[in-house]
Steps between C-alpha positions, in 0.01 A plus 500: 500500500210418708424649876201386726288764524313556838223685338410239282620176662697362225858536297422770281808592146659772642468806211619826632237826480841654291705291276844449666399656806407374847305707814533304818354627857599294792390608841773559719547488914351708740822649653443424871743227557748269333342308184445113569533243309124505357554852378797386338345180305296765263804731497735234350249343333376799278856623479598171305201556278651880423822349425360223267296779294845714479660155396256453251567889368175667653558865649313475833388765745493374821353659796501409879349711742599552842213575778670734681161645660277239709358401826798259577730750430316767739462244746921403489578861476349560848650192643829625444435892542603611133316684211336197293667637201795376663415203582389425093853639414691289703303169401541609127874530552477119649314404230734587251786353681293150498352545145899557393580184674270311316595614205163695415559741221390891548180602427420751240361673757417449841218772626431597850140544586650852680641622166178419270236703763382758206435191298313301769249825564432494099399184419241510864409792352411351216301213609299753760401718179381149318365390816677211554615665794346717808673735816392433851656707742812530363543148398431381098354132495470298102158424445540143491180392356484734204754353377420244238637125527618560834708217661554350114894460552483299839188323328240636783155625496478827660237358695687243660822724572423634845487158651857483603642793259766708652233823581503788765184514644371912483119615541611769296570287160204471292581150464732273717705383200563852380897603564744857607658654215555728731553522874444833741787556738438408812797579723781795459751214485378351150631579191248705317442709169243768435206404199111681461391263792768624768814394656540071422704246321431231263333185554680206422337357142489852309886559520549220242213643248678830487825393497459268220310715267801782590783294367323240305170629328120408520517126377828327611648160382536317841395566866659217704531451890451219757218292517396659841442867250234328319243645763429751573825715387473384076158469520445869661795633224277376219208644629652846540717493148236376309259749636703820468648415209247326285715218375626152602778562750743181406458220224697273719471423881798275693476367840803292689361239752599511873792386674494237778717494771556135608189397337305787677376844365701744607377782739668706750215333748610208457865571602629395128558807348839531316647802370715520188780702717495266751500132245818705331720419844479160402473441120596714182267716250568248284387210726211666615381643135596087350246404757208736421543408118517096606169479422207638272375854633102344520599241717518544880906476608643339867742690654746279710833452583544174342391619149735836577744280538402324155498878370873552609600139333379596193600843445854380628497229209403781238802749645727187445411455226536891355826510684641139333449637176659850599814316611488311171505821306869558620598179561402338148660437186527823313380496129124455330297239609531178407214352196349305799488801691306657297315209467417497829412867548218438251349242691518747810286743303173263540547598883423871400151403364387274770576765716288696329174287473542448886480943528286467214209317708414728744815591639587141601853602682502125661485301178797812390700428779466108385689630166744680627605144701430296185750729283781501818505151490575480110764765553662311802512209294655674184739711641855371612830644586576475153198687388577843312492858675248576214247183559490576854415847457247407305334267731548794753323706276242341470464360879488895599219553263262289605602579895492819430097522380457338850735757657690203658884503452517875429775632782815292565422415824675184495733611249844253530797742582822489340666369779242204478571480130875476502493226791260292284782583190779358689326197683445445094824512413617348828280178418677501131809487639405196714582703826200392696603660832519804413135434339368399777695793759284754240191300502524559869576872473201537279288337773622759771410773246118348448601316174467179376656335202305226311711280291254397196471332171514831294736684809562683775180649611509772808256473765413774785494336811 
C-alpha cells in the first residue's frame, strides 16, 4: 500500500511504526457552527482510509479532536449571549448528527481542547524550559526561528513565510512569525484556565501537539487534514512536537484538496458556503459521502448540483442493485448453486483485487468506486429469476464488502419493504399466468408507492422512483 506523503512529495510503502497496528490523527472542526462540506471532504475521506486498514486487519487508533476553545467560538458565544462552552457543545452535538448521516465511523477518541488544559500547560512548559518557547505578559509565543527546517512540510523558506502567511502582527513577539501557545484572558466573558503565566486559554496549534502525544505517543503513524492545514496549523504542530519531544512527530502526512462550489472556491465571502446540515435537506449521507469519494482526495473536487444529481444516480443504481439480489435470496430456487454458479462467483473474485490496487495506490476511492460498477454489471448480467438464494447471497456478500470499505450502502435507507416485495411476487406470477391486467393495475400501484418495475433479460428488477 502506498500513500502520498506531504512531507516528502511522493507515494511513499506504507509500513506501520508497530506491526499490525495503525495511529491516525485527523484534525477535527472548530465547534462554532455547522460543518460544511470542505470539512467534511477530509472527514470522509480519512474515514474510508480507517475502514480500508480495518478491512485489511490493522487495529487503528484514531483520533479527532474537537476545538472547542477559539476566537470564533468567543466571538459566536457573545453574538448569541451564552457561555462559549455552550456554544462548542451544541455544534459538537450537530456534528455528530451530520458525521452519523454520512456514515462516518466513531472516533477512538474525540478530545476537547477544554478537557486536555493540564496537558496543554505541560508540553508549553516544556518548550519554555528548552527555550523553544518564551512568556510575555501572560501570553506564551513558539519561537519560530529556532526551530530547525521551519516551513519544510508546506515546502517554504522561513524567510519567505511572512509575505502573505497567516500572522498577527504584535511588537511584543520577538519575531513576527513566532505563534500563542497560549493566550491571556482578556475579557470576564472568555473561557479561561489558570497555568504559571495567569488566567488564559490555549492557542489554536498547541491543542493538537498535546492531544496527540496524550492518546497517541511521541512519533505517530499519520497526521492528515485539509490542504488549507498545511500552513501554518501542521507546520506550527511539527515545530512544537518535535521540539518538546525530541522525535519526528508523524512518518506520514495526508492532505485532501479543496472543494469548489460551481467551479469557485468556496468561502463564506463569497456567498457559497454550504453546510453539511443544510446539503442533507436535499440529498442523502450516502449521496453526499458517494460524491466526496468520486474522485481522488489530491485532486481539487466541483461541487454542483448537476454532479449531485450524478451522485444520487449512482448510489440509486448500487441500492438496486443490493436490493435485486436481496429479493433474489427469497425468491430463488432453493438448493446449492448450480456448477456455473460457482463458476461465475470465481470470476467475481478478480473484482476483490482490483478493488484493492485502486485503495492500494494512494487511497484511489474513484478508480474503487469504478470496481464496484464493473463487478454490478457482471452480477446484473448473471443473476436471473432463476438464480439460487445461495448465488445471490453471495454476490450480496460480496457487493457489501467492497461498499462497505467505502462506507457506502451501510444503512437500509432504501431498503425495498415487504409490501414492495410481495407486489413485485404477484405481478410475477400474474405475468405467468398470462393475466396482463392485473400486471399492469400493480405496475401502477408500485408507481404511486415510488416503485418501478423493470422487466429484463435476467428479471424483474425494482427501481425507487
Amino acid at each position: 500500500m502506498k500513500l502520498y506523503n506531504t512531507m516528502t512529495r511522493q507515494k511513499e510503502e506504507f509500513v506501520p511504526l508497530k506491526d499490525g497496528n495503525v495511529s491516525m490523527y485527523v484534525c477535527g472542526p472548530t465547534v462554532y457552527n455547522y460543518i460544511h462540506i470542505g470539512n467534511a471532504r477530509p472527514f470522509v475521506v480519512f474515514d474510508t482510509l480507517r475502514r480500508y486498514f480495518e478491512y485489511l486487519g490493522y487495529k487503528v487508533t484514531y483520533v479527532q479532536n474537537f476545538t472547542d476553545v477559539d476566537d470564533k467560538i468567543i466571538n459566536k458565544a457573545a453574538e448569541e449571549g451564552i457561555p462559549a462552552l455552550d456554544v462548542s457543545a451544541k455544534y459538537i452535538d450537530e456534528y455528530y448528527k451530520d458525521a452519523d448521516a454520512l456514515h462516518l465511523e466513531r472516533a477512538t477518541v474525540n478530545p476537547r481542547v477544554s478537557e486536555n488544559i493540564p496537558e496543554i500547560i505541560d508540553i508549553i512548559q516544556t518548550l519554555i524550559d528548552k527555550g523553544y518557547a518564551y512568556a510575555v505578559d501572560g501570553d506564551v509565543y513558539y519561537n519560530t526561528r529556532k526551530f530547525e527546517n521551519y516551513g519544510r512540510l508546506s515546502g517554504q523558506n522561513i524567510d519567505d513565510l511572512e509575505s502573505g502567511a497567516r500572522i498577527s502582527i504584535d511588537e511584543r513577539k520577538n519575531d513576527p512569525l513566532d505563534f500563542a501557545l497560549w493566550k491571556a484572558r482578556k475579557t470576564e466573558n472568555e473561557p479561561a484556565w489558570e497555568s504559571p503565566w495567569g488566567m488564559g486559554r490555549p492557542g489554536w496549534h498547541i491543542e493538537c501537539s498535546a492531544m496527540a502525544k496524550k492518546y497517541l505517543g511521541d512519533t505517530i503513524d499519520i497526521h492528515a487534514g485539509g490542504q488549507d492545514l498545511k500552513f501554518p496549523h501542521h507546520e506550527n504542530e511539527i515545530a512544537q512536537s518535535e521540539a518538546a519531544n525530541g522525535k519526528k512527530f508523524a512518518d506520514y502526512w495526508l492532505h485532501n484538496e479543496y472543494i469548489n462550489i460551481n467551479g469557485i472556491k468556496m468561502s463564506k465571502s463569497k456567498g457559497n458556503f454550504l453546510t453539511v446540515h443544510d446539503i442533507l435537506k436535499q440529498y442523502s449521507g450516502d449521496e453526499i459521502r458517494y460524491f466526496l469519494l468520486s474522485g481522488q482526495y489530491r485532486n481539487p473536487i466541483n461541487f454542483s448540483e448537476e454532479l449531485m444529481e450524478q451522485a444520487r444516480s449512482s448510489v440509486e443504481r448500487m441500492r438496486n442493485s443490493l436490493n435485486n439480489l436481496r429479493y433474489l435470496e427469497k425468491t430463488g430456487a432453493d438448493g446449492s448453486m448450480t456448477d456455473n454458479e460457482k463458476e461465475n462467483l470465481s470470476g467475481l473474485e478478480k473484482y476483490r483485487g482490483q478493488f484493492k490496487s485502486a485503495m492500494d495506490d494512494d487511497i484511489n476511492t474513484a478508480d474503487a468506486i469504478s470496481v464496484v460498477f464493473e463487478l454490478i454489471r457482471d452480477i446484473n448480467a448473471q443473476t436471473t429469476a432463476d438464480s439460487t438464494k445461495e448465488f445471490a447471497k453471495a454476490c450480496e456478500a460480496l457487493l457489501t464488502e467492497l461498499t462497505g470499505v467505502l462506507g457506502l450502502l451501510t444503512e437500509d435507507e432504501y431498503e425495498i419493504p415487504e409490501e414492495i416485495r410481495q407486489l413485485v411476487q404477484e405481478r410475477q406470477e400474474a405475468r405467468k399466468s398470462k393475466n396482463y391486467a392485473r400486471a399492469d393495475e400493480i405496475r401502477d400501484i408500485l408507481k404511486e408507492k415510488g416503485f418501478a418495475v423493470e422487466d429484463t433479460a435476467n428479471g424483474a428488477r425494482i427501481v425507487k422512483l
